[in-house]
BAMARKE-874604 format. One record per residue (C-alpha): x, y, z; residue number from 1. Coordinates in steps of 0.001 Angstrom, whole numbers, always signed. Each point is the difference from the previous one (the first is absolute). Example, Ala and Ser with C-alpha at 12.3 -4.5 7.8 and 13.67 -1.06 7.14 Angstrom:
<pt <+12300; -4500; +7800>; 1> <pt <+1370; +3440; -660>; 2> 
This chain:
<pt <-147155; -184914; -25652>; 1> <pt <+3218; +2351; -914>; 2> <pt <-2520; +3155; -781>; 3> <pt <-211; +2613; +2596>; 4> <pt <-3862; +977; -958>; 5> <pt <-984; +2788; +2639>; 6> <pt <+3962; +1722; -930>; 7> <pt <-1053; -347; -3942>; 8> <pt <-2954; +1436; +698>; 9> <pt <+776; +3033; +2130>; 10> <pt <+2298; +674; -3005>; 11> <pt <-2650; +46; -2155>; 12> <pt <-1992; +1679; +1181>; 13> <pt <+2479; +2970; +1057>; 14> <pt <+979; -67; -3952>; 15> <pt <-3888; -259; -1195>; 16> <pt <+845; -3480; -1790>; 17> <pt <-2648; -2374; -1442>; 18> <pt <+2066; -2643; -600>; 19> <pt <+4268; -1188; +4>; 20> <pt <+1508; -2157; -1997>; 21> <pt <+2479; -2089; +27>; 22> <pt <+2204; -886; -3002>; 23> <pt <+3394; -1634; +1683>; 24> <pt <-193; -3090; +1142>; 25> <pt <+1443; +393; +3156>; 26> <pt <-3014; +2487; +908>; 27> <pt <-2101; -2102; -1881>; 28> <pt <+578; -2718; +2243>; 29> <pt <-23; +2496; +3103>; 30> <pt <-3802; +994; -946>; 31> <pt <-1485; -3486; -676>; 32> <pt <+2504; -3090; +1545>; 33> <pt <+479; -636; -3658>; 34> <pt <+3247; -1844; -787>; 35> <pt <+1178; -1690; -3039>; 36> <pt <+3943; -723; +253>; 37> <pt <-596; +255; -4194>; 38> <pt <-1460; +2978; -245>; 39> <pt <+2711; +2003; +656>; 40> <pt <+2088; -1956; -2920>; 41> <pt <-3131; -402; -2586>; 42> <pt <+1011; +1916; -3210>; 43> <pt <-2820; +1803; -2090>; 44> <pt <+978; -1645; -3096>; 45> <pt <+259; -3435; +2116>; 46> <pt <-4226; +142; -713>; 47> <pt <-379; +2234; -3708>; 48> <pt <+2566; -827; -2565>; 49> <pt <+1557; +3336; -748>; 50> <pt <-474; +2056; +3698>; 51> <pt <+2597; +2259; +1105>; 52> <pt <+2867; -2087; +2322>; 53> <pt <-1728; +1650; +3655>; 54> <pt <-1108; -1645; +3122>; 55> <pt <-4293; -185; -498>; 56> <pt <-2172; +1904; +1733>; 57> <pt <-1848; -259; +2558>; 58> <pt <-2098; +2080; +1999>; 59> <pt <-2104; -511; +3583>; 60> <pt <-2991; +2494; +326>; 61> <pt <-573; +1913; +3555>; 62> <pt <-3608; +1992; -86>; 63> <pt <-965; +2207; +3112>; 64> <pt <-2896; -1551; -398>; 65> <pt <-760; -3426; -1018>; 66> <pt <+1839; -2827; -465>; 67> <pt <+3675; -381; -1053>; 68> <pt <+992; -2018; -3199>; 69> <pt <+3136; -1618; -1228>; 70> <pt <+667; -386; -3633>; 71> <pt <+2172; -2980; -715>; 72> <pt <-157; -2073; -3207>; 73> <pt <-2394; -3076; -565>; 74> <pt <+2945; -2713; -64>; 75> <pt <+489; +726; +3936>; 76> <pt <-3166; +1383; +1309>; 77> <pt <+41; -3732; +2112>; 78> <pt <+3043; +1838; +1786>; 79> <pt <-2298; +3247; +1361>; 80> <pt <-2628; -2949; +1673>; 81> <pt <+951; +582; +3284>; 82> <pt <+270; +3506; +79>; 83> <pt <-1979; +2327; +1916>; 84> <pt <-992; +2253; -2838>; 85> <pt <-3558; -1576; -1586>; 86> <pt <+359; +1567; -3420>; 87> <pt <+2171; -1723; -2392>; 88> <pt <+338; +1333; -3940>; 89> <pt <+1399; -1763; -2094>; 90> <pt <+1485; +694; -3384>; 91> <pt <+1112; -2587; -3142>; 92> <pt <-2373; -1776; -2836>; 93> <pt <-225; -2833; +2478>; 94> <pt <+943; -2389; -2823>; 95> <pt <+2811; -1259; +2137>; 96> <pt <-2040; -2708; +1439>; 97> <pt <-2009; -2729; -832>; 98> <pt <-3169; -124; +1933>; 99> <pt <-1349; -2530; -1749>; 100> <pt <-137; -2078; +2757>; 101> <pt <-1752; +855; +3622>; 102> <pt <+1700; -1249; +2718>; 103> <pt <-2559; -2521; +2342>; 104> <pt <+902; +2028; +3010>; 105> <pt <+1597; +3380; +877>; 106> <pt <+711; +1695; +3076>; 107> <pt <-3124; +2845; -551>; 108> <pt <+2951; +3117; +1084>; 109> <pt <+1136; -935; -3310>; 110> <pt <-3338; -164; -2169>; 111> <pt <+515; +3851; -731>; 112> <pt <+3690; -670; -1506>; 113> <pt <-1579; -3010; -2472>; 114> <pt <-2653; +2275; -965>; 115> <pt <+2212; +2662; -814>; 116> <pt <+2075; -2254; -1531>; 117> <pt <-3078; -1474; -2165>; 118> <pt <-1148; +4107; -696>; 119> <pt <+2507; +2439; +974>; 120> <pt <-574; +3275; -150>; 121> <pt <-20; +1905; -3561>; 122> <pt <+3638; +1767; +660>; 123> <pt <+2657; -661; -2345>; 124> <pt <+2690; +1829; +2123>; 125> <pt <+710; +621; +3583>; 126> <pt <-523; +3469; -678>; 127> <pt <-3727; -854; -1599>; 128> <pt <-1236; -1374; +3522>; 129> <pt <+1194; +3376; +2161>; 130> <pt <-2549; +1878; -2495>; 131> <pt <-2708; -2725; +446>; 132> <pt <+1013; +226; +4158>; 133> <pt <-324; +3795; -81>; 134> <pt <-3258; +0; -1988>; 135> <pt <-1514; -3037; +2028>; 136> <pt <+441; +1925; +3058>; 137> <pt <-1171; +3413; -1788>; 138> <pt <+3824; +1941; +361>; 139> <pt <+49; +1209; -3657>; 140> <pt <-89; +3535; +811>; 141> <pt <+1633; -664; +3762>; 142> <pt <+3002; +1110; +1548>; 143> <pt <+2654; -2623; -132>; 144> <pt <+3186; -394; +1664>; 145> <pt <+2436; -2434; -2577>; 146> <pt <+3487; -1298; +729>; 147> <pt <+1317; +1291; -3600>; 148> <pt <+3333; -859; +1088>; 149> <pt <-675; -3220; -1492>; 150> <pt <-1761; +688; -2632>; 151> <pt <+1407; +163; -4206>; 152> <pt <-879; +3210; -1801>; 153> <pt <-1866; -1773; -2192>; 154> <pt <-2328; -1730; +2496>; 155> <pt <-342; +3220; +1932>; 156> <pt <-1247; +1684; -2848>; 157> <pt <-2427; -2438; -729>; 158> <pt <-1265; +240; +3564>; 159> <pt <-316; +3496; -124>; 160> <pt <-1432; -196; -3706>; 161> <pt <-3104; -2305; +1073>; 162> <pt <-532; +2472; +3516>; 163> <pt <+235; +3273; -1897>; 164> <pt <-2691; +1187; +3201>; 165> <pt <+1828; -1821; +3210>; 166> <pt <+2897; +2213; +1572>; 167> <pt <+2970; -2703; -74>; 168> <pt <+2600; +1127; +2191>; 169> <pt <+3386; -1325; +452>; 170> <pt <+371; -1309; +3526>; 171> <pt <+2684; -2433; +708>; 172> <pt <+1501; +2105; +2537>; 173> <pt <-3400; -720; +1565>; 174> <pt <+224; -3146; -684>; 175> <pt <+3205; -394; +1861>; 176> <pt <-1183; +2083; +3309>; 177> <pt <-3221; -2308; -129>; 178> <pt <+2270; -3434; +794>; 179> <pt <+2640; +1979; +2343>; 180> 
């Protein structure tokens, strides 16, 4: 594991943060062990007909308290199996596979990636499963250290327009002293 827990969370706690964020994927990987080598080169409009021409988003989830969770879409949530953060959300219809059929066997570390797979989770965008990570862990109105570096106006906005209670403050500075 890259993530330097005890040094995130003296940081924290100095600052009185609830949560960080992660938006780029270099501290994305940094927080979880997640690595895609396509993520970095996956387009919006490369999944919605129409998006703007901008790396997509992704986010990993750091509470104080509770468990961390990585946001990474359904088509590679198989690639986050291994990882040592437990909470995976996903985001996508999930009509990119056919489930039809069961496999006879499966490894059962990978039962949790064909279920999500047969029902992801009800977020349509990256940005959809932060909110439902925030709420599941009860950070609406929280304190919450984001990389914004990263982040388009337009998805930052939206962030802020679905936590109109939580103090979002930009920390990728943070961020930054957090991996030194």
């Amino acid at each position: 594991m890259l993530f330097n827990k005890l040094r995130a969370e003296e940081y924290m706690r100095h600052y009185e943060l609830d949560a960080l964020v992660a938006t780029s994927f270099v501290n994305i990987t940094y927080f979880t062990d997640y690595y895609s080598w396509g993520d970095p080169l996956f387009k919006d409009y490369m999944m919605v007909p129409g998006a703007p021409n901008r790396i997509a988003q992704a986010y990993a989830v750091y509470p104080l308290e509770g468990e961390p969770a990585l946001v990474v879409n359904s088509i590679f949530a198989v690639n986050a199996a291994d990882l040592w953060v437990p909470d995976i959300y996903t985001f996508g219809s999930g009509d990119e596979y056919d489930v039809s059929f069961k496999p006879a066997s499966y490894p059962e570390s990978l039962q949790r990636f064909y279920e999500l797979h047969r029902k992801p989770y009800d977020n349509t965008t990256p940005t959809d499963a932060l909110i439902s990570i925030l709420k599941d862990r009860g950070l609406l109105e929280a304190r919450i250290g984001m990389e914004k570096e990263n982040l388009p106006e337009d998805t930052e906005a939206a962030i802020t327009d679905a936590l109109p209670k939580a103090s979002i403050k930009d920390c990728s500075n943070l961020i930054r002293i957090i991996r030194m």
